[in-house]
DSSP file (Angstrom, degrees, kcal/mol; ACC not computed):
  #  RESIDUE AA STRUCTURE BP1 BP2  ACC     N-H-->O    O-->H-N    N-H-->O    O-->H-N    TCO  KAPPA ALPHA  PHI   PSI    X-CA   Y-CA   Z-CA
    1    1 A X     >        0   0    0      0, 0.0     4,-3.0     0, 0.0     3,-0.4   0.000 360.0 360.0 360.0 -31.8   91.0  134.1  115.4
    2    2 A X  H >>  +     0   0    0      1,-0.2     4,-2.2     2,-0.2     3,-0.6   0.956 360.0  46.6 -74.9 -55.1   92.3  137.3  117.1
    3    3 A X  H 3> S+     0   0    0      1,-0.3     4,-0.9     2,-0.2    -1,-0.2   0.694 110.0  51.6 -64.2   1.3   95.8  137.0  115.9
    4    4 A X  H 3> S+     0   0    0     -3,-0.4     4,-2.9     3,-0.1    -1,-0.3   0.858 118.1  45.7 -84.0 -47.6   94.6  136.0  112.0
    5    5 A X  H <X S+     0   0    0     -4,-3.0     4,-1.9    -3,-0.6    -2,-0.2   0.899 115.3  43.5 -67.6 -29.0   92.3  139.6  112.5
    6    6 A X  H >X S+     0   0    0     -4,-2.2     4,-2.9    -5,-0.3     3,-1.0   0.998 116.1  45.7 -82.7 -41.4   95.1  141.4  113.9
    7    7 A X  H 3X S+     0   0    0     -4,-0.9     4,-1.4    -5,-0.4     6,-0.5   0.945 119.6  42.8 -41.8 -51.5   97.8  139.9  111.0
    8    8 A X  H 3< S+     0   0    0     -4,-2.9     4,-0.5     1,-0.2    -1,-0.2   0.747 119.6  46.1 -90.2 -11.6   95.1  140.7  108.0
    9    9 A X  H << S+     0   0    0     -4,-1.9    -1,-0.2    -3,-1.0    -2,-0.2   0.799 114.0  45.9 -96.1 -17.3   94.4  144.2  109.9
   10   10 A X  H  < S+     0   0    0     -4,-2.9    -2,-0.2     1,-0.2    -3,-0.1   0.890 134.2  16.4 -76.1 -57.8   98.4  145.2  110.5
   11   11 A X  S  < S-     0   0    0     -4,-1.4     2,-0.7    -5,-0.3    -1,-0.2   0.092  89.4-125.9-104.7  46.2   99.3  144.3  106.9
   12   12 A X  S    S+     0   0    0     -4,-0.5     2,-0.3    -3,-0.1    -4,-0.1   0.496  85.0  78.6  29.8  14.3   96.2  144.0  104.6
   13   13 A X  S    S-     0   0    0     -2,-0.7     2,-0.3    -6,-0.5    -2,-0.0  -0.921  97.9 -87.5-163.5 142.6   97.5  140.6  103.8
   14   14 A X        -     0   0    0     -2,-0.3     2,-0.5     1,-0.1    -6,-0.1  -0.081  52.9-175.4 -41.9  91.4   98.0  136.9  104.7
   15   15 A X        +     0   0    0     -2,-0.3     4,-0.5   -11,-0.1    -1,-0.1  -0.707  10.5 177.4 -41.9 110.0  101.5  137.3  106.8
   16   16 A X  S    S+     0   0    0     -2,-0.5     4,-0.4     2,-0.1    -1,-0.1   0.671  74.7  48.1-103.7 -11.6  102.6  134.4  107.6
   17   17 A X  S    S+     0   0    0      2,-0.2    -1,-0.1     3,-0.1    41,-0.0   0.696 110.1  56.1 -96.7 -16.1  105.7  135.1  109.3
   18   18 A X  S  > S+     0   0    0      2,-0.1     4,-1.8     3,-0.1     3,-0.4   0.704 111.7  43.8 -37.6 -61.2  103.9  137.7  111.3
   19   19 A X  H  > S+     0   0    0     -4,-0.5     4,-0.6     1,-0.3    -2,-0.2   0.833 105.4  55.0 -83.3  -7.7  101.6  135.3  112.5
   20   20 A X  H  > S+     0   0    0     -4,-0.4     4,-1.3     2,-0.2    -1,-0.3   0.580 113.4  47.6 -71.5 -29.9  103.9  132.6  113.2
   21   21 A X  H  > S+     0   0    0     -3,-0.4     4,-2.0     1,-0.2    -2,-0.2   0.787 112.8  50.0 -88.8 -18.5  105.6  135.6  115.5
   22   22 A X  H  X S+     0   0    0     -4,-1.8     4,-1.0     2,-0.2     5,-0.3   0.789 117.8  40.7 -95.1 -23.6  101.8  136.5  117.1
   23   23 A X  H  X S+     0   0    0     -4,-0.6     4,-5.3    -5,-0.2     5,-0.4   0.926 109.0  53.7 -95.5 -50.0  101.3  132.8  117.9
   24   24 A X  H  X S+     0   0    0     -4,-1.3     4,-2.3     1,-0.3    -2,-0.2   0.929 116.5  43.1 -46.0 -57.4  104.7  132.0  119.1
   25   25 A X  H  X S+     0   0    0     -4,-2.0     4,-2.8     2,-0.2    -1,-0.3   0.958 114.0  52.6 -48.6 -42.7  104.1  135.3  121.8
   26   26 A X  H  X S+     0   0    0     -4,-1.0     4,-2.1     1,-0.3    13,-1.1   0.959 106.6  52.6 -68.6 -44.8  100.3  134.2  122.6
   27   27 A X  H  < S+     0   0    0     -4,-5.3    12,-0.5    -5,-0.3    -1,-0.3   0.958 120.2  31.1 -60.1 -40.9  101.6  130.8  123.5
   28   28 A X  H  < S+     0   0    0     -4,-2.3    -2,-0.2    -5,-0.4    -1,-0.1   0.749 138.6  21.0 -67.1 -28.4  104.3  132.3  126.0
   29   29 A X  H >< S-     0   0    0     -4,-2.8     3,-0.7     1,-0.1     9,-0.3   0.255  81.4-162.5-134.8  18.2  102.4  135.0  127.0
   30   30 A X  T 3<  -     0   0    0     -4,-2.1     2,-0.2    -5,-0.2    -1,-0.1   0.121  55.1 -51.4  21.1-120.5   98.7  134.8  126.4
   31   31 A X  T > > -     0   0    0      7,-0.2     3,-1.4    -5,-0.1     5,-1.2  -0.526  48.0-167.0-143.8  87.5   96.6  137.9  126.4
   32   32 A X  G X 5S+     0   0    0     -3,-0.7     3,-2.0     1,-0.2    -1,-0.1   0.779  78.5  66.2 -32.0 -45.5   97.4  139.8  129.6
   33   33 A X  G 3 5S+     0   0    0      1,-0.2    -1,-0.2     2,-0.1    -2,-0.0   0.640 105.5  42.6 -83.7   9.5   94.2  142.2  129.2
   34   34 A X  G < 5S-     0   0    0     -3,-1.4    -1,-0.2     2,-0.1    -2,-0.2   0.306 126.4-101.8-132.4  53.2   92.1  139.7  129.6
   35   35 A X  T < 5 +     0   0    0     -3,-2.0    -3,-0.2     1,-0.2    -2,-0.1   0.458  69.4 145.1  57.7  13.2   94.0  138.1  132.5
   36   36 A X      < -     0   0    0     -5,-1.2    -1,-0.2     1,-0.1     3,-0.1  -0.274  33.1-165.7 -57.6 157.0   95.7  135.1  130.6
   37   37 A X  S    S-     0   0    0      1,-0.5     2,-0.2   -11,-0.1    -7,-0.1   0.336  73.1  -7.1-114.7 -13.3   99.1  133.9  131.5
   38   38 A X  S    S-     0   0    0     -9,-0.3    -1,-0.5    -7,-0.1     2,-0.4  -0.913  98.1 -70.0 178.8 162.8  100.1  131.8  128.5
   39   39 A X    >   -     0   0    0    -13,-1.1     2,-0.7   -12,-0.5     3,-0.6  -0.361  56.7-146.3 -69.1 124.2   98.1  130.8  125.5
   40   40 A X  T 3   +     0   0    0     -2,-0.4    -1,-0.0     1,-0.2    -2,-0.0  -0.930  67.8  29.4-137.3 143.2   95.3  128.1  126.7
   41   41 A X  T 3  S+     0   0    0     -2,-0.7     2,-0.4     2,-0.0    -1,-0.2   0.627  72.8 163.5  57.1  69.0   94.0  125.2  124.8
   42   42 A X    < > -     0   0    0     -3,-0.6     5,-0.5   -15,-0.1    -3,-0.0  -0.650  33.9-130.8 -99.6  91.9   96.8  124.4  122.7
   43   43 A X  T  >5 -     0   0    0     -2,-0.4     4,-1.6     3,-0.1    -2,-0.0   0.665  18.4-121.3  41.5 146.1   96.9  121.2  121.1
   44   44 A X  H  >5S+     0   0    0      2,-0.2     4,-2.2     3,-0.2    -1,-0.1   0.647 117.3  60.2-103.5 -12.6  100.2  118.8  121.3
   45   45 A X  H  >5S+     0   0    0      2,-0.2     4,-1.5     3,-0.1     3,-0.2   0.993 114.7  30.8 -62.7 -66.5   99.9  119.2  117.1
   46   46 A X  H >>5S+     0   0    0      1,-0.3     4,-1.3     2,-0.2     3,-1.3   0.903 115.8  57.4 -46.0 -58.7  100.3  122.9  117.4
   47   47 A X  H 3X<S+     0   0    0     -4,-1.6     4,-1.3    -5,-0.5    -1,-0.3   0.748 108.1  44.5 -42.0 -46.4  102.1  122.8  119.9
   48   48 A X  H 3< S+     0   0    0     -4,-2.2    -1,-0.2    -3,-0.2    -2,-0.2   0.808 116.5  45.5 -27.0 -57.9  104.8  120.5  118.1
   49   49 A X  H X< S+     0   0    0     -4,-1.5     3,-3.1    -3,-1.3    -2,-0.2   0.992 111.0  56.9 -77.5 -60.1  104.8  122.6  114.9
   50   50 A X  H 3< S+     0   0    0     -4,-1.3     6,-0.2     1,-0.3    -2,-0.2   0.704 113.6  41.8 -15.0 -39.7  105.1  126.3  117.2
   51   51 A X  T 3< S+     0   0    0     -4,-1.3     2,-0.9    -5,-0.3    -1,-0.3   0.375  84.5 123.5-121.1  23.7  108.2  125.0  118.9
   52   52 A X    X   -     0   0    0     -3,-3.1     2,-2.3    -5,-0.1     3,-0.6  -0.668  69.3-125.7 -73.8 104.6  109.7  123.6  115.8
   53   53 A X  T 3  S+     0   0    0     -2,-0.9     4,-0.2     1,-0.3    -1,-0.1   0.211 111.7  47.6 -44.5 -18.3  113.2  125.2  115.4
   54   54 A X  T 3> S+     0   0    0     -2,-2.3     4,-1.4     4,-0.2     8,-0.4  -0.118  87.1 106.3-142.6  11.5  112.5  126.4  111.9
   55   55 A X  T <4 S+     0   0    0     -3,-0.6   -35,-0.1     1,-0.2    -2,-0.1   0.937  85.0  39.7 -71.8 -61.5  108.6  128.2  112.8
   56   56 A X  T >4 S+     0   0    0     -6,-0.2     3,-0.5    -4,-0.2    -1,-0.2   0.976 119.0  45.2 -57.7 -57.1  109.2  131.5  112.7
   57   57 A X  T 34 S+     0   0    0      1,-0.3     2,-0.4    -4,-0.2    -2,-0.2   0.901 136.1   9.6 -57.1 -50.7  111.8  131.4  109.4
   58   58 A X  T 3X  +     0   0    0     -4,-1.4     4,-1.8     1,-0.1    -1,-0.3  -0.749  62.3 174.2-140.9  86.2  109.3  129.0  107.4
   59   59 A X  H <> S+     0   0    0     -3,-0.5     4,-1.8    -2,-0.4    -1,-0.1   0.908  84.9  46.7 -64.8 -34.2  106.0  128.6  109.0
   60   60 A X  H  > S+     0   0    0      2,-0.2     4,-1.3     1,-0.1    -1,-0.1   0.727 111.3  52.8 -59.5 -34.2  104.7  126.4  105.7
   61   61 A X  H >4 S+     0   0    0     -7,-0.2     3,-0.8     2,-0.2     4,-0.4   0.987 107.4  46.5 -83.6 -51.7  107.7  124.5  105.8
   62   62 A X  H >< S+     0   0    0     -4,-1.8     3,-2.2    -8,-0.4    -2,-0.2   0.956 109.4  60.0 -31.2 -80.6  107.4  123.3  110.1
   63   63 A X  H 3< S+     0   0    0     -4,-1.8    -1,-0.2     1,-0.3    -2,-0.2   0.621  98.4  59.7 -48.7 -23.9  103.6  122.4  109.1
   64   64 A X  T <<        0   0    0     -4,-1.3    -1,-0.3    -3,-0.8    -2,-0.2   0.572 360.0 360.0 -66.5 -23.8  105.1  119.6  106.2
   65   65 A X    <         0   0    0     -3,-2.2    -1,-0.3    -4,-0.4    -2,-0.1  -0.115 360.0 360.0 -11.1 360.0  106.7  118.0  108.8
């Protein structure tokens, strides 16, 4: 939910390649200020579609998959 508020508050509008870029970091890197180390409780679905080669370029096109 934060990275949908922070995408619709950086560009006033669904990004989707923005948030595809904000999930991909959260999952590697969590949220350091509040003592995370990597994104935790992700899913083996997300995870699957997140580390599909093609996420970032076409995030609608990975979820069809």
């Amino acid at each position: 939910m934060i990275l949908i508020m922070q995408t619709l508050i950086e560009t006033q509008k669904a990004d989707t390649q923005l948030f595809a870029k904000k999930l991909r970091n959260w999952i590697k890197r969590g949220f350091p200020e509040l003592g995370d180390w990597a994104g935790m409780g992700l899913g083996a679905t997300v995870s699957a579609v997140c580390n599909s080669d093609d996420f970032l370029d076409d995030p609608h096109k990975s979820l069809a998959r």
